[in-house]
N, C-alpha and C positions, 0 to 999 in steps of 0.2 A: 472452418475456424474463422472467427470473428477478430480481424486486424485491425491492434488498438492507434488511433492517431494522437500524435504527440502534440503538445500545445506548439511547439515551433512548427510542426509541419502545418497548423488549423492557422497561425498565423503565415505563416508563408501563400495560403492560399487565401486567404483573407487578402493580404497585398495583392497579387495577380488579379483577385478581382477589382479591385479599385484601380490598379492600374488597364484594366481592359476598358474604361468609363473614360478615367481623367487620362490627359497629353501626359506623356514622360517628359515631354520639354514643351513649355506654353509660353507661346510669343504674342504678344499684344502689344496694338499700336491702337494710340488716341491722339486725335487733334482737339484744340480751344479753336474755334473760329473767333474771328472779331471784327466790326466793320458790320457794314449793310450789303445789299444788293443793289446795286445802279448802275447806270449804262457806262458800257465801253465797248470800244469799237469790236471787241471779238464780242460782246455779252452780257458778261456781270464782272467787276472786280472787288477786291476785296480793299477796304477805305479807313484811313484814317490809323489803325492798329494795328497789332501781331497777328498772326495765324499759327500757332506752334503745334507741334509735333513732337509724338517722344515715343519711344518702342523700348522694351523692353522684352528677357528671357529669363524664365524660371524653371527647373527641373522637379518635375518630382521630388521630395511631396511641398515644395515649393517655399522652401524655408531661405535660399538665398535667392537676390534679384541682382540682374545684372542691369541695368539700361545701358541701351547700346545704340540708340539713335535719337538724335536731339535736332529739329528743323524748325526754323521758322519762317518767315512771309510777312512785305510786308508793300502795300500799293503795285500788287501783283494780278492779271484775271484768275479768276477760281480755275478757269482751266488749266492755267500751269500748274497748279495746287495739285490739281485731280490726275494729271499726267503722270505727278512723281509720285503720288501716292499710290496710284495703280501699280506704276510699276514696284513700290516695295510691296503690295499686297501678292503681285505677282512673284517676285523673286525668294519673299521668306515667308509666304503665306502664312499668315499669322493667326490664330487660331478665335481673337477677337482684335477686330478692328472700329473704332465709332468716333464719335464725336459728340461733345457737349451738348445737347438741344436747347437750351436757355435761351431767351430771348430773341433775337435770329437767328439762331443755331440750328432752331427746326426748321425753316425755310429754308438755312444752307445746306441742312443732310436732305432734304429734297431735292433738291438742286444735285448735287453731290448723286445719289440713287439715281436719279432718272434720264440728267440732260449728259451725264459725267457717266452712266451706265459702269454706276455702283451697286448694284443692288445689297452688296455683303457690307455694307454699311452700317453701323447698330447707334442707334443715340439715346444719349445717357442723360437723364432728368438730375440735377443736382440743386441742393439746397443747404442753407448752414443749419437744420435742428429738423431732421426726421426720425419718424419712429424704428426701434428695435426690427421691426416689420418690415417698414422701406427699406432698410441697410440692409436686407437679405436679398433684394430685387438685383438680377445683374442690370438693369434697365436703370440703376438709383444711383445717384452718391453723397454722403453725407457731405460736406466739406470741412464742415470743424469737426469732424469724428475722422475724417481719415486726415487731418491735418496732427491729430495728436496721435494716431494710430503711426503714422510716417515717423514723429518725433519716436516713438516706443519702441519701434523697431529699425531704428536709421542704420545702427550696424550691421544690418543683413542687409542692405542696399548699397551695390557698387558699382561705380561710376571708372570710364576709363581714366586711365593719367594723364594719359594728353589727347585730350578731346576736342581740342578745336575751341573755337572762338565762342560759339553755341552752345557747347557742355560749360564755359564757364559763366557765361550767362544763369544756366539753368542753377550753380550753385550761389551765386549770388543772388537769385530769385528767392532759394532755399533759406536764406538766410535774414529777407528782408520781411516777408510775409509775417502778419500778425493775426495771430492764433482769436484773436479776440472776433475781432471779422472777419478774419479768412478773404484779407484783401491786402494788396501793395498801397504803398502810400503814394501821395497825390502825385502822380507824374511818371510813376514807376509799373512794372509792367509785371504780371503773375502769368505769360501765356504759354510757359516752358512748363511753370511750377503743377498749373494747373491739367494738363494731360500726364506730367509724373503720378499725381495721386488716383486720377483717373484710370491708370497703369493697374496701379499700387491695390485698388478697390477691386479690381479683378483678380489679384496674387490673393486678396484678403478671403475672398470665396473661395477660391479654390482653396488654400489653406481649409479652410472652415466646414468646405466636404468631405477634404481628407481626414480630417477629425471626425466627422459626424460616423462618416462609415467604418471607421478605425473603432473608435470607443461605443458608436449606437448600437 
């Protein structure tokens, strides 16, 4: 006898498989580097700007975000950078971790991989106006497409209540950036805002697989 399957049972296993691919719970952390590479006594330090940091976690099929870690830096060696960062890569292993490669970004995720034995390191090419095509790359980030994307979906993004000196930084960042160039004005600082959306751009994919293979 030929036993008939119900649409809820071909969807039920329809999710199990998407869920055997994608994290039930996806933690991603990105840094903005900023500054150069020049001498100091341990090496290289990080000169002149921020360094931020921001972690975030999303559950299946990844419709709420939490951000749950906010760090910045600032006339500090990359080696204390690479210290802490190891150790949260070690403590909540996160499933994508990188940094921005723009300008010396990519000399600092080298630095970062090699001398920092990073090697889980990923760096992300970002610009303000790329194609439909680029914004599929996890290696990409639009800036003014995920800076409106962020606006569209800001109420599924939650921030703790009392988060420290650094979560309110990061919402004052949120508030000052303009959408127009996808920059802080003269004197003011995007280096929280900018590893948020970089966060945000990996929730945006994974969203957008869970759809592909839900509805394709």
């Amino acid at each position: 006898m030929v036993r008939r399957v119900t649409r809820g049972q071909i969807t039920m296993i329809e999710t199990m498989m998407i869920e055997t691919k994608l994290p039930k719970i996806a933690r991603i952390v990105m840094g903005d580097p900023a500054g150069k590479i020049i001498p100091y006594p341990d090496g290289t330090n990080i000169k002149h700007d921020y360094f931020g940091w921001i972690g975030v976690e999303s559950r299946y099929p990844y419709r709420r975000v939490n951000v749950l870690l906010a760090k910045r830096w600032k006339d500090v060696p990359f080696s204390k950078v690479a210290n802490w960062a190891k150790r949260i890569h070690d403590t909540i292993h996160p499933g994508f971790m990188g940094l921005e490669t723009n300008n010396m970004g990519g000399d600092i995720l080298k630095l970062f991989q090699t001398k920092h034995d990073m090697p889980y390191l990923k760096g992300v090419y970002t610009s303000g106006n790329m194609t439909d095509d680029s914004r599929k790359k996890w290696s990409h980030m639009d800036k003014r497409f995920m800076s409106k994307w962020y606006k569209k979906n800001q109420n599924d993004v939650f921030f703790p209540k009392n988060g420290g000196e650094e979560f309110r930084e990061l919402l004052y960042q949120i508030s000052i950036i303009r959408e127009s160039t996808m920059r802080a004005d003269l004197g003011r600082h995007d280096d929280l805002f900018m590893p948020l959306i970089l966060c945000l751009n990996v929730v945006r994919l994974l969203r957008e697989e869970v759809e592909s293979q839900t509805h394709g």
